[in-house]
GUTOR-337124 format. One record per residue (C-alpha): residue in three letters; x, y, z. Coordinates in nm, 4 decimals. Last residue first. Example, Ala and Ser with C-alpha at 12.3 -4.5 7.8 and 13.67 -1.06 7.14 Angstrom:
2
SER, 1.3670, -0.1060, 0.7140
ALA, 1.2300, -0.4500, 0.7800
***
This chain:
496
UNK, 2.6591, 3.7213, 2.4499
UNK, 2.6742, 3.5014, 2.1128
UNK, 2.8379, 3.2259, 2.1951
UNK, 2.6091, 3.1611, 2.4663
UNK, 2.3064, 3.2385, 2.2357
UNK, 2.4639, 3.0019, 1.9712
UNK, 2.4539, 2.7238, 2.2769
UNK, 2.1244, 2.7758, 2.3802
UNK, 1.9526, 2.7367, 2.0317
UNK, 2.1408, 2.4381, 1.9594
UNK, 2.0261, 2.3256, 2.2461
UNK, 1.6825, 2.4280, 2.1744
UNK, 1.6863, 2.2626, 1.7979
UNK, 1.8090, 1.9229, 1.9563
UNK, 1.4818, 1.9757, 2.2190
UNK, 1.2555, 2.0501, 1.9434
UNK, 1.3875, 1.7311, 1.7408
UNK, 1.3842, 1.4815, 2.0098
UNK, 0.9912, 1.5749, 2.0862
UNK, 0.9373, 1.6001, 1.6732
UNK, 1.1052, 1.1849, 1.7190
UNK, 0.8867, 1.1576, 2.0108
UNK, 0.5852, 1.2703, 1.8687
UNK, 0.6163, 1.0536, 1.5495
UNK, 0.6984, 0.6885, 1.7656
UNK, 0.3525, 0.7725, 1.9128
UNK, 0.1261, 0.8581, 1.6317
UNK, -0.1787, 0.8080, 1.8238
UNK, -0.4805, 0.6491, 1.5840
UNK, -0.7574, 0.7744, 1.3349
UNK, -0.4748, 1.0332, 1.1767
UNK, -0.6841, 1.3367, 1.0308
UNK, -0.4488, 1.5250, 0.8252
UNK, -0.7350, 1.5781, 0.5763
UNK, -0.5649, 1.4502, 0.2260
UNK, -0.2871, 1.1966, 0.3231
UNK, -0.4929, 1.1368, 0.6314
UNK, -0.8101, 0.9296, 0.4486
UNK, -0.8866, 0.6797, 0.6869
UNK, -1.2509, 0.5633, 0.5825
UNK, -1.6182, 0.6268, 0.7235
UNK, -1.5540, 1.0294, 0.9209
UNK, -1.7227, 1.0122, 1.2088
UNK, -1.7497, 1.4258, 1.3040
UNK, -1.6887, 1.5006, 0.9112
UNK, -1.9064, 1.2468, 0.7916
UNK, -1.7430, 1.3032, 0.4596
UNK, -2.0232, 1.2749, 0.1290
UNK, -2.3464, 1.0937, 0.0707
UNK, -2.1418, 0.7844, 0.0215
UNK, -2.0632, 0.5323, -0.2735
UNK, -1.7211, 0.5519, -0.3547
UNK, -1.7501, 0.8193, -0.5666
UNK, -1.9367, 1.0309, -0.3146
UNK, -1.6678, 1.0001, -0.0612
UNK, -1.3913, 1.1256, -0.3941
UNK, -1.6531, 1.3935, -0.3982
UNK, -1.6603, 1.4853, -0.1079
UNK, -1.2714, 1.5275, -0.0287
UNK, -1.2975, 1.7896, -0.3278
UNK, -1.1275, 1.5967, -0.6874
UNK, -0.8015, 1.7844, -0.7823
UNK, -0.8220, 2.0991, -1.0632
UNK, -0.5071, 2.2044, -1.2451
UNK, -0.4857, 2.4623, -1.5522
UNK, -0.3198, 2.5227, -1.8412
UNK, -0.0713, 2.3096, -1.6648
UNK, 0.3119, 2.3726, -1.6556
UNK, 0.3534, 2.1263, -1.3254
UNK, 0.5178, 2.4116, -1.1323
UNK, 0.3038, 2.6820, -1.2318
UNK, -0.0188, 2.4749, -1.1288
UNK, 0.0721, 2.3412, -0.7745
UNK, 0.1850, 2.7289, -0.7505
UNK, -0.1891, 2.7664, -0.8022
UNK, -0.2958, 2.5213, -0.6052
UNK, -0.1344, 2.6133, -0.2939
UNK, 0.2249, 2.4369, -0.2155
UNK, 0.3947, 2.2892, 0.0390
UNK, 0.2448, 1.9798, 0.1700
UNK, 0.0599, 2.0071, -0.1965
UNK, 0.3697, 1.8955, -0.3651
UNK, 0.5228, 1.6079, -0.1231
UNK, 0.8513, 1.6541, -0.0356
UNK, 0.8442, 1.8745, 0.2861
UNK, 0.5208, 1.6442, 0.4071
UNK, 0.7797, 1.3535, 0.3891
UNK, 0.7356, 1.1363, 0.1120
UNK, 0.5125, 0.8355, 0.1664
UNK, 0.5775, 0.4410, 0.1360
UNK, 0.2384, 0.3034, 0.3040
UNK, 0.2042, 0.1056, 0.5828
UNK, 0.0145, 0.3102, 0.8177
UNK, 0.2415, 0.6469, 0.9264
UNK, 0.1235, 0.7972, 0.5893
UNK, 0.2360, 1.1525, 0.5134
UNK, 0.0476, 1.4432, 0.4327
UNK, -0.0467, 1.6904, 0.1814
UNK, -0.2047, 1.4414, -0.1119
UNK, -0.4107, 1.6807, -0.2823
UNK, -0.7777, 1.5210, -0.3572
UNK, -0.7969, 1.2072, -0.5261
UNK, -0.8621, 1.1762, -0.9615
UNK, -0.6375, 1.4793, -1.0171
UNK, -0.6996, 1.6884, -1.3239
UNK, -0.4598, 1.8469, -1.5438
UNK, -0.5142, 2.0787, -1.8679
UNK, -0.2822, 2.1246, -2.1586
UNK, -0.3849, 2.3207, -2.4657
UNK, -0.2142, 2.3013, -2.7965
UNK, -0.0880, 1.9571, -2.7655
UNK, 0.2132, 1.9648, -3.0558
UNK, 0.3988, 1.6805, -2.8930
UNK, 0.6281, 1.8724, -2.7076
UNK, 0.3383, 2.0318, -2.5123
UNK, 0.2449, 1.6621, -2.4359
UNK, 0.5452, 1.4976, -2.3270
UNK, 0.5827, 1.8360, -2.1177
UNK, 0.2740, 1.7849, -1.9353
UNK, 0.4204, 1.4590, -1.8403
UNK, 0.7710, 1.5915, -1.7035
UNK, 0.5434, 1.8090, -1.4903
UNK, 0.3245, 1.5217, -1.3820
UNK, 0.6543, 1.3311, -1.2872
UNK, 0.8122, 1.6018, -1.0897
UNK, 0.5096, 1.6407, -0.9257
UNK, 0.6199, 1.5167, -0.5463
UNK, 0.2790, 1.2737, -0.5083
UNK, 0.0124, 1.3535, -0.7883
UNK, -0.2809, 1.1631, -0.7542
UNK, -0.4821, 0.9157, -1.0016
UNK, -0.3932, 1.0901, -1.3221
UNK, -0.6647, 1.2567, -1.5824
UNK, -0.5173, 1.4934, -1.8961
UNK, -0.7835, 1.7578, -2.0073
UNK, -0.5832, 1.7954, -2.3655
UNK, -0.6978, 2.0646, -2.6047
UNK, -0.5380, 1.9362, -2.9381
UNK, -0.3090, 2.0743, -3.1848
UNK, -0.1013, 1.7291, -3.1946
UNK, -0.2471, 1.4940, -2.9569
UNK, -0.3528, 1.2096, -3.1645
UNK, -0.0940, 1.1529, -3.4148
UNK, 0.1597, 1.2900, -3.1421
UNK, 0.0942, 0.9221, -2.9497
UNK, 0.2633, 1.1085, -2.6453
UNK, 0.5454, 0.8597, -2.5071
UNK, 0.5663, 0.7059, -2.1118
UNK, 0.7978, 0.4990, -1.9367
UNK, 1.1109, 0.5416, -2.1303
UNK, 1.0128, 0.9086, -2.1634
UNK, 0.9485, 0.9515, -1.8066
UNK, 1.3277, 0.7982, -1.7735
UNK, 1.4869, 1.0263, -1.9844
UNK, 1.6743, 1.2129, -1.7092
UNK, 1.8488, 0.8595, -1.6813
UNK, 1.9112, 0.8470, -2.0543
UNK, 2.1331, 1.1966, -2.0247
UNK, 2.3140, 1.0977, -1.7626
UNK, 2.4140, 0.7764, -1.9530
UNK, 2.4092, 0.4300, -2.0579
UNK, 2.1379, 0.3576, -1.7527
UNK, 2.0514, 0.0027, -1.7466
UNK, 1.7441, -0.1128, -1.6700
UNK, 1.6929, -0.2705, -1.3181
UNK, 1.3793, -0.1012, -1.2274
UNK, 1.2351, -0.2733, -1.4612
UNK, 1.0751, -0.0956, -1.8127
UNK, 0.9366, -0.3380, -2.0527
UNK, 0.5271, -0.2306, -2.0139
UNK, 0.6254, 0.0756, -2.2372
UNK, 0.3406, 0.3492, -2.1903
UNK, 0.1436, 0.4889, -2.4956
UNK, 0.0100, 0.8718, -2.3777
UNK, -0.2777, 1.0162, -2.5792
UNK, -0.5099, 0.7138, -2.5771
UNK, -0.7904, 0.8784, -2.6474
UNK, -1.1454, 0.9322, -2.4393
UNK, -1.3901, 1.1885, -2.6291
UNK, -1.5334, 1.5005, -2.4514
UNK, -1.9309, 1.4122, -2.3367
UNK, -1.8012, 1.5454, -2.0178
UNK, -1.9735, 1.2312, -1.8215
UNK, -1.8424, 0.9847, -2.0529
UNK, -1.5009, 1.1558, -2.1158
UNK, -1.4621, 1.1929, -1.7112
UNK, -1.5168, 0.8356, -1.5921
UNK, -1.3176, 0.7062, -1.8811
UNK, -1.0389, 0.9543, -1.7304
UNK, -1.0968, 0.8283, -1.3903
UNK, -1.0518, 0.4122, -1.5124
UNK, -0.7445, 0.4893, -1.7456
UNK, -0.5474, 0.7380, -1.4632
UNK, -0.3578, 0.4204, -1.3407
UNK, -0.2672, 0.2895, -1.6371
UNK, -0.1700, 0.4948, -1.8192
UNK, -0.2079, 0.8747, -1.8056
UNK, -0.5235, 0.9305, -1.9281
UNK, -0.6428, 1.1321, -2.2189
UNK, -0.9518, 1.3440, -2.2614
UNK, -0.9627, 1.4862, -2.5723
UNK, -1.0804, 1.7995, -2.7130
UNK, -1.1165, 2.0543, -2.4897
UNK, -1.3270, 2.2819, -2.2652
UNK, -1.3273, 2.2009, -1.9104
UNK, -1.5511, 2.0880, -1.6181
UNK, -1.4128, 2.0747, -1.2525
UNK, -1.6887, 1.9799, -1.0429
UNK, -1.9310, 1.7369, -1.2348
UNK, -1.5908, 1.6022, -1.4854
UNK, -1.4147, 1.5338, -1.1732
UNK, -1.6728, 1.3278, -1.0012
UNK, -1.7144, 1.1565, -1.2906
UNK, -1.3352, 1.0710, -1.2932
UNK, -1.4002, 0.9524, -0.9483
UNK, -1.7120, 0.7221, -1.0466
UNK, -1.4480, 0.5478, -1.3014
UNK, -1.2054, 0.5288, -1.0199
UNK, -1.5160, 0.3605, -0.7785
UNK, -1.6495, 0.1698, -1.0069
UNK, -1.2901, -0.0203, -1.0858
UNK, -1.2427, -0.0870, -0.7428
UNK, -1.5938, -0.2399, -0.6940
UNK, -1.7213, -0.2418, -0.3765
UNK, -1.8102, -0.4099, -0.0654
UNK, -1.4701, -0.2826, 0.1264
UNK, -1.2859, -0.3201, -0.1670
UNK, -1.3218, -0.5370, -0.4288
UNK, -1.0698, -0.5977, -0.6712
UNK, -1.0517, -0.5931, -1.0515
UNK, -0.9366, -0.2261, -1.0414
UNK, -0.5925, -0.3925, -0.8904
UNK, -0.5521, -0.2076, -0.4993
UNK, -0.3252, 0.0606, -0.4603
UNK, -0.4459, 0.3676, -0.6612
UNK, -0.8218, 0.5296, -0.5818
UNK, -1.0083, 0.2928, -0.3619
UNK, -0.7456, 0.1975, -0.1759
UNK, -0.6403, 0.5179, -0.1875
UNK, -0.9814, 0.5529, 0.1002
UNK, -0.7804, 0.2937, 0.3910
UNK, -1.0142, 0.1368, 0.6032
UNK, -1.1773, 0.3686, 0.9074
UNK, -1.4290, 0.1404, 1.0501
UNK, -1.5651, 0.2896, 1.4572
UNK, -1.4242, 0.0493, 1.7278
UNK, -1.6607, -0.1970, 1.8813
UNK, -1.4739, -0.3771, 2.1236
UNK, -1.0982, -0.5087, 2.0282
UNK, -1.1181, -0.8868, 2.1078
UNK, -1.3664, -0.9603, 1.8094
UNK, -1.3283, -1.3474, 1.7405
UNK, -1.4238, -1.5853, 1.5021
UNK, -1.3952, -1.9203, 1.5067
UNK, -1.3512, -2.1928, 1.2027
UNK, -1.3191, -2.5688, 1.2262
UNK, -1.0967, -2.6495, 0.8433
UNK, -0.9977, -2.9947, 1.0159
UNK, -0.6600, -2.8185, 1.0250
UNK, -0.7724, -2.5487, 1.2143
UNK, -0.8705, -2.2116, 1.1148
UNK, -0.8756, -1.9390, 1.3611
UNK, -1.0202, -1.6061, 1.2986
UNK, -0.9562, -1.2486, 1.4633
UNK, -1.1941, -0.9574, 1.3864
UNK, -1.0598, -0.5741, 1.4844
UNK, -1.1854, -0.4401, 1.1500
UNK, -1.3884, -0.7428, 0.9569
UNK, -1.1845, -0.9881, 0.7426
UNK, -1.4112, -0.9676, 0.4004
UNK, -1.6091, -1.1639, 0.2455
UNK, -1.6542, -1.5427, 0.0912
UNK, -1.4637, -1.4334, -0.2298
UNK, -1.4662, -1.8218, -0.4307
UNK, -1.0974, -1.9745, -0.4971
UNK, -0.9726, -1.9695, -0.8343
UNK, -0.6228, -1.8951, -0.7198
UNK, -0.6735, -1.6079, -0.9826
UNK, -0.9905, -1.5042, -0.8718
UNK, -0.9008, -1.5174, -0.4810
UNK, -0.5593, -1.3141, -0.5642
UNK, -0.8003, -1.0348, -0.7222
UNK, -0.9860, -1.0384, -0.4162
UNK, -0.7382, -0.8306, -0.2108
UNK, -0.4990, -0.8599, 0.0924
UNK, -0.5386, -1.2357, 0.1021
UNK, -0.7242, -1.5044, 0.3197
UNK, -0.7949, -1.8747, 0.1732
UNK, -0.9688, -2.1282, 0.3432
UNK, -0.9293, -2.4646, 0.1909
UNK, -1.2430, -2.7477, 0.1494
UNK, -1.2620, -2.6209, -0.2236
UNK, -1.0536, -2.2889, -0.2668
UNK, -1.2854, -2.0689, -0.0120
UNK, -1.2074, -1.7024, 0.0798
UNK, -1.1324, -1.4044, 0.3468
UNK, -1.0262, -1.0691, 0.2615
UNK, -0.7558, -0.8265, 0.4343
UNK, -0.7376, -0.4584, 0.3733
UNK, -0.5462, -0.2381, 0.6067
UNK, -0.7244, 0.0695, 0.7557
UNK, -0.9358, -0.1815, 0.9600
UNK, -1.0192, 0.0564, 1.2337
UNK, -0.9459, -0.2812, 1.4724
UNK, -0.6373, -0.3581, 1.2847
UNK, -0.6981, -0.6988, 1.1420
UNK, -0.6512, -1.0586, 1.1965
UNK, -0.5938, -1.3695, 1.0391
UNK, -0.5004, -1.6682, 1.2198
UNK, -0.3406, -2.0448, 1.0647
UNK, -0.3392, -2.4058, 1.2412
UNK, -0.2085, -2.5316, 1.5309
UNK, 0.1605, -2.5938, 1.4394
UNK, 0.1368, -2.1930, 1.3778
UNK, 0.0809, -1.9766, 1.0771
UNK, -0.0171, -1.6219, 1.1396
UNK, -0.1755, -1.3111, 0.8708
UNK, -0.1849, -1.0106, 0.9707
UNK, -0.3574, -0.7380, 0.8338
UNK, -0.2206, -0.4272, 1.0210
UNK, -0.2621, -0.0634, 1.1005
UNK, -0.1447, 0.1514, 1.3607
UNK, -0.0887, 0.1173, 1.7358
UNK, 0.0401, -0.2185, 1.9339
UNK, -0.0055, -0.2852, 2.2850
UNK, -0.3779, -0.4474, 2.2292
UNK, -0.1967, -0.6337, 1.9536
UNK, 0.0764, -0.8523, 2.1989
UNK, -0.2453, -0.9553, 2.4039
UNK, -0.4732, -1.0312, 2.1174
UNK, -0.1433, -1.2372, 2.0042
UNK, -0.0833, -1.4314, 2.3878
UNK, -0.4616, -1.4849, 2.4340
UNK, -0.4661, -1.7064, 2.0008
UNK, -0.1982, -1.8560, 2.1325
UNK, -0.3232, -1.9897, 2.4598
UNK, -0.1740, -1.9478, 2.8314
UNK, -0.0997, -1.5733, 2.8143
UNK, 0.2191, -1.4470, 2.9831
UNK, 0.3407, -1.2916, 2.6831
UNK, 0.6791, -1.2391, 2.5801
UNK, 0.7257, -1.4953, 2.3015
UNK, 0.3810, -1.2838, 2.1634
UNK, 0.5042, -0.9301, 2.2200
UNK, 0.8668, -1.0805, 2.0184
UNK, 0.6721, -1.1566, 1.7796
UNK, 0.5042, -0.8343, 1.7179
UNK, 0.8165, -0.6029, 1.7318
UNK, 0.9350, -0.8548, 1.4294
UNK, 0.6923, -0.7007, 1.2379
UNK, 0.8265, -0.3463, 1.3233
UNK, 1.1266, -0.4583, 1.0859
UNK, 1.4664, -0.3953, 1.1726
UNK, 1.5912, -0.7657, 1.1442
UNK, 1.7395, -1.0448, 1.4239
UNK, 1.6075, -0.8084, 1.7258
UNK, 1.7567, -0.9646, 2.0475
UNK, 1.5205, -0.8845, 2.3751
UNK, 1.6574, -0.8204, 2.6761
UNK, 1.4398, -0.6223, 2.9119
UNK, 1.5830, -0.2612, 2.7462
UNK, 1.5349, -0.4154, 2.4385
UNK, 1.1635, -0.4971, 2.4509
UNK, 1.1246, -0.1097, 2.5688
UNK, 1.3042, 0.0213, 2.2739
UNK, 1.1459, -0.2262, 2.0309
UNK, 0.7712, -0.0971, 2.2173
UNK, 0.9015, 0.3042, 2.1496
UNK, 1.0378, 0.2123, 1.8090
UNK, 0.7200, -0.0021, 1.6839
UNK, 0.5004, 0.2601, 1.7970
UNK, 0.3206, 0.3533, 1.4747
UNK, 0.2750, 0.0119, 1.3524
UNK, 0.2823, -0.0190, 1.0308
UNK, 0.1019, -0.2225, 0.7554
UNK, 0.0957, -0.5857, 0.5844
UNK, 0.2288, -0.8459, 0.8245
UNK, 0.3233, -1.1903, 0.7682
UNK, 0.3650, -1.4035, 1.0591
UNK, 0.5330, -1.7574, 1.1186
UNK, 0.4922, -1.8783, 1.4779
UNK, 0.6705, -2.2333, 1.5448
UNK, 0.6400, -2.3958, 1.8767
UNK, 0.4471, -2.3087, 2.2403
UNK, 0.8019, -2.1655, 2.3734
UNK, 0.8492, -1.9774, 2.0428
UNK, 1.0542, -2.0898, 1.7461
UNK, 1.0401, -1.7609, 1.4964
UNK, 0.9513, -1.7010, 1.1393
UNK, 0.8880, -1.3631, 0.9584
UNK, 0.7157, -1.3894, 0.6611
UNK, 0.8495, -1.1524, 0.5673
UNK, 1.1930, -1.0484, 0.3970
UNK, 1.3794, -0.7925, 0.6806
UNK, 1.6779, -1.0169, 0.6601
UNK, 1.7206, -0.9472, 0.3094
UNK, 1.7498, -0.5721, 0.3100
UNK, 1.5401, -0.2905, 0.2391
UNK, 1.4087, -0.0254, 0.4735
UNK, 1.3311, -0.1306, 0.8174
UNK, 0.9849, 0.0869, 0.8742
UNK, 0.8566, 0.1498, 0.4343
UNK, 1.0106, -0.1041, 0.2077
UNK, 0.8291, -0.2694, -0.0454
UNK, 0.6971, -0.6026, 0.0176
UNK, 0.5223, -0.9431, -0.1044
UNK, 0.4043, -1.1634, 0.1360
UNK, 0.3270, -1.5353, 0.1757
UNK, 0.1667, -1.8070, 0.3843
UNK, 0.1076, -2.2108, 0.3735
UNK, -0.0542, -2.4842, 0.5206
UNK, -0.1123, -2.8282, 0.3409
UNK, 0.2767, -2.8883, 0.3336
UNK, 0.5722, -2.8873, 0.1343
UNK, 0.7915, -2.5453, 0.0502
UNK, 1.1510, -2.6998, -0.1111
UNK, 0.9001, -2.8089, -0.4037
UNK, 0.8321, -2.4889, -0.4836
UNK, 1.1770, -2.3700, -0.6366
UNK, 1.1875, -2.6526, -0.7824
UNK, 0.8357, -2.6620, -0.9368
UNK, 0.9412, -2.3331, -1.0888
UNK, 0.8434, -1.9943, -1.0900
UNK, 0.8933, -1.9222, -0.7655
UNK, 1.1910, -1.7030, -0.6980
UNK, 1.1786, -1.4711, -1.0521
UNK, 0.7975, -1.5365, -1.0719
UNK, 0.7534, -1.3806, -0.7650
UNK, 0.9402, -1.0647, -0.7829
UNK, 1.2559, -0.9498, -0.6632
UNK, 1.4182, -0.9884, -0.3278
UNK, 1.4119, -1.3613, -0.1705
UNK, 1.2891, -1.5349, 0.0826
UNK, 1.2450, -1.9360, 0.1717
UNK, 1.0863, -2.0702, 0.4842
UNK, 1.0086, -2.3870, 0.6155
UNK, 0.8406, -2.4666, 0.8889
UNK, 0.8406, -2.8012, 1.0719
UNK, 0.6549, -3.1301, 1.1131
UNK, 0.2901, -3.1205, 0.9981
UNK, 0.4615, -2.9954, 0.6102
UNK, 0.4268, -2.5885, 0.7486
UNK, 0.5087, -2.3552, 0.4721
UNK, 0.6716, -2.0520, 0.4439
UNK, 0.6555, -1.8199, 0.1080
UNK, 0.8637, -1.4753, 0.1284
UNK, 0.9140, -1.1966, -0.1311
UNK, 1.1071, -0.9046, -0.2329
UNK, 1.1222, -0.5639, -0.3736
UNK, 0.7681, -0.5716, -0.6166
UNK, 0.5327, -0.5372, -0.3241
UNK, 0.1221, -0.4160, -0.3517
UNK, 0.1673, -0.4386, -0.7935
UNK, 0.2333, -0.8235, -0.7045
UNK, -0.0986, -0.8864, -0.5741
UNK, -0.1394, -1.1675, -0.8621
UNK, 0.1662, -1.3150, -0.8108
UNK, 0.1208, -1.3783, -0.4378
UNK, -0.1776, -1.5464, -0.5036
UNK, 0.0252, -1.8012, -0.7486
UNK, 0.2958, -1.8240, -0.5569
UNK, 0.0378, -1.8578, -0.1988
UNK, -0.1048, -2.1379, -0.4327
UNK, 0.2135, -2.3275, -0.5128
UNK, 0.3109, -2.3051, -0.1300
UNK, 0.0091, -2.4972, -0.0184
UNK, 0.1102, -2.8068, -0.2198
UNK, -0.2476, -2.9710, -0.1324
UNK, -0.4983, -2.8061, 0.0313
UNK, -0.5844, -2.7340, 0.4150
UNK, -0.5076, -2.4352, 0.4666
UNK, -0.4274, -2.1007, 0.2407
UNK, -0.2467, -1.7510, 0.3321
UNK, -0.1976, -1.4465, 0.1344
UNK, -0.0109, -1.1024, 0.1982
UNK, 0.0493, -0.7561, -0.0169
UNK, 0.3025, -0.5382, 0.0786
UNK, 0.3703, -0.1478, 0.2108
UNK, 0.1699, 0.0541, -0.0333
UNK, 0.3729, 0.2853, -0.2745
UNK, 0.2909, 0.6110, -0.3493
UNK, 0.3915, 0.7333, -0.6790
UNK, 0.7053, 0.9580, -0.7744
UNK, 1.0011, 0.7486, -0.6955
UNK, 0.8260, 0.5387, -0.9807
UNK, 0.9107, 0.7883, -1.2367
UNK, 1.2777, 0.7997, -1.1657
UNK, 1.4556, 0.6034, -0.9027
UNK, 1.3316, 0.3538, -0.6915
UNK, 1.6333, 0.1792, -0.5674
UNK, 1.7303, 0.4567, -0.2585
UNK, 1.3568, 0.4189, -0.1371
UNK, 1.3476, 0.6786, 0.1299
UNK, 1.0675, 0.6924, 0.4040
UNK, 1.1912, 0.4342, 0.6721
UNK, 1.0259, 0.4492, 0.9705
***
């Protein structure tokens, strides 16, 4: 798995990223200009590359790029090279495979039974041990992506039908996926039986329309019909027939809680519930357990604009906009010096001093990753005449990695994997520091609290409590013990 993201320098090395975003339509017109369209709007899930294929009745075609959507398919040309009433898409970042064009889903392969294009959003946790085995019998990988792990299950299968070979190729598979498959057939969603990633279903006319979140439904103008359940499989034909399928048993829900908090667009819904609800309940949340006297409550935009109204209505403390952020910085902008790059919070991010100055601040972010950011942030503020500056967290510390499609630090990077709260404090400069408890962020989203025997969402990053094996993980600490013993052996033989 690939942790590092060598291209995201600066402030956005410093938020989590989630893996991609995917959409799929059937049965309209110019397919492709939809999924462009559907694509765009989840473009906050993926902004490194992206893939449309198509499927005209005769053969796929596929086109991928890196950059954003609009860059690649803006234009009717770019579009018209994608014909066909079928078509699928994904945006990425880079978590397994790291970047590279080859590794640019959908992924497209000519199988035995004909063309299988599949994008995937997630990870599986045993994509090296099943890649390794694949291998061994022959297999060629073309890219480094666990996605590909998948197709090569399928060509592999003994399984008469499509829809037998894939539920056979995903009972071998661990982690989390919404997948969504395009095949001279017709088009399959599916999800991860524990449904950690999101995947929703909807209706454009006579077309059925499945995308990682709603938001792409609205701006397609397609109607939200509801969501792919965990561990359901659906076929859609041509002549829009639709069957469902739940190959996986009855396995307990466990979708993805920072859903809730940073990845999805506030205008989604989530797992029967409003995104933007939820922050705003967070930052309510906050204000019940972690009260504070000040002035203003300012969020750090956007993401912290939701929580921190959430706060100032409960707190009865007045919401400001304390922090103006520039919507013109890419990650392409050009660095004139070294002193410019260490400037790149300030690019991002300016205190409106007119407003802050002599002020007690209670600033409100969604999460705070390695805290180099929320330190440099603090700072923006003290330098700006704030006379008090006090941080709270809208998600409880973040402490562990995610092995299911999201772009995590390792646990030695990330603040609270190695810090208590009060060092949490000293390092970020705060007056003081207060994160939302585990039960309240539950209660925000619309639960009692954490069913801590059956707990109702995935929510690792905080608890440590991973829903599924972590195969590929054990094996690479099982490699690393038994490096660190014969190293271990070898010094003592030196030694005596």
């Amino acid at each position: 798995m690939t942790l590092a993201h060598p291209h995201h320098d600066g402030d956005g090395d410093d938020k989590l990223h989630e893996e991609c975003g995917v959409f799929g339509i059937i049965g309209v017109d110019q397919a492709s200009a939809v999924t462009a369209l559907g694509l765009h709007a989840l473009q906050h899930r993926g902004q490194e590359a992206v893939g449309i294929s198509a499927y005209n009745g005769a053969e796929f075609v596929t086109r991928r790029a890196i950059g954003h959507v609009a860059e690649n398919f803006g234009t009717e040309e770019s579009l018209a090279e994608l014909p066909g009433h079928m078509s699928a898409g994904h945006v990425r970042y880079s978590t397994t495979g790291g970047a590279g064009l080859r590794n640019v889903q959908p992924l497209y392969a000519d199988l035995a039974s004909g063309g299988f294009a599949v994008a995937h959003n997630g990870n599986i946790s045993n994509a090296a041990t099943l890649r390794q085995e694949l291998v061994e019998k022959g297999a060629i990988f073309q890219s480094t992506s666990d996605t590909e792990v998948i197709i090569h299950l399928v060509a592999t299968s003994r399984y008469p039908t499509m829809l037998d070979k894939l539920v056979d190729a995903l009972r071998l598979v661990e982690g989390a996926y919404a997948l969504i498959v395009m095949t001279p057939r017709g088009m399959a969603a599916c999800r991860d039986p524990m449904g950690i990633r999101p995947l929703v279903m909807g209706k454009l006319g006579d077309a059925t329309v499945f995308a990682s979140e709603t938001v792409a439904l609205d701006v397609v103008g397609a109607t939200f019909e509801r969501q792919v359940e965990p561990g359901e499989f659906i076929e859609v034909d041509f002549d829009g027939t639709m069957r469902s399928h739940r190959p996986f048993g009855d396995v307990p829900a466990r979708p993805c809680i920072f859903e809730h908090v940073y990845f999805s667009r506030p205008d989604s819904i989530f797992n029967k519930r409003s995104v933007y609800d939820s922050r705003k309940s967070i930052g309510i949340e906050l204000a019940k357990e972690s009260p504070c006297e000040a002035d203003l409550v300012v969020p750090v935009p956007d993401s912290g604009v939701p929580a921190a109204i959430g706060y100032a209505q409960e707190s009865g403390i007045p919401f400001e906009l304390g922090i103006i952020r520039s919507h013109y910085v890419g990650r392409t902008f050009i660095q004139p010096s070294d002193g410019a790059r260490h400037a790149g919070v300030k690019r991002k991010h300016n205190a409106n001093r007119a407003i802050v100055e002599g002020k007690r601040i209670v600033l409100i972010d969604d999460s705070i990753v390695r805290g180099t950011t929320s330190m440099k942030i603090v700072q923006i503020m003290r330098d700006a005449g704030a006379a008090e500056v006090h941080f709270r967290v809208a998600s409880p510390p973040t402490g562990n990695g995610c092995y299911y499609g999201v772009d995590t630090p390792e646990r030695s990077k990330l603040l609270a994997g190695r810090m208590d709260l009060a060092a949490m404090r000293e390092f970020i400069q705060a007056d003081s520091l207060a994160f939302v408890s585990i039960d309240g962020l539950y209660r925000a989203v619309g639960l009692e609290g954490r069913d801590n025997a059956r707990p109702q969402y995935c929510d690792a990053c905080f608890t440590g409590e991973y829903p599924t094996p972590l195969t590929d993980l054990a094996r690479r600490e099982t490699v690393d013990a038994q490096l660190s013993l014969d190293v271990g052996k070898d010094t003592d033989t030196k030694d005596s």
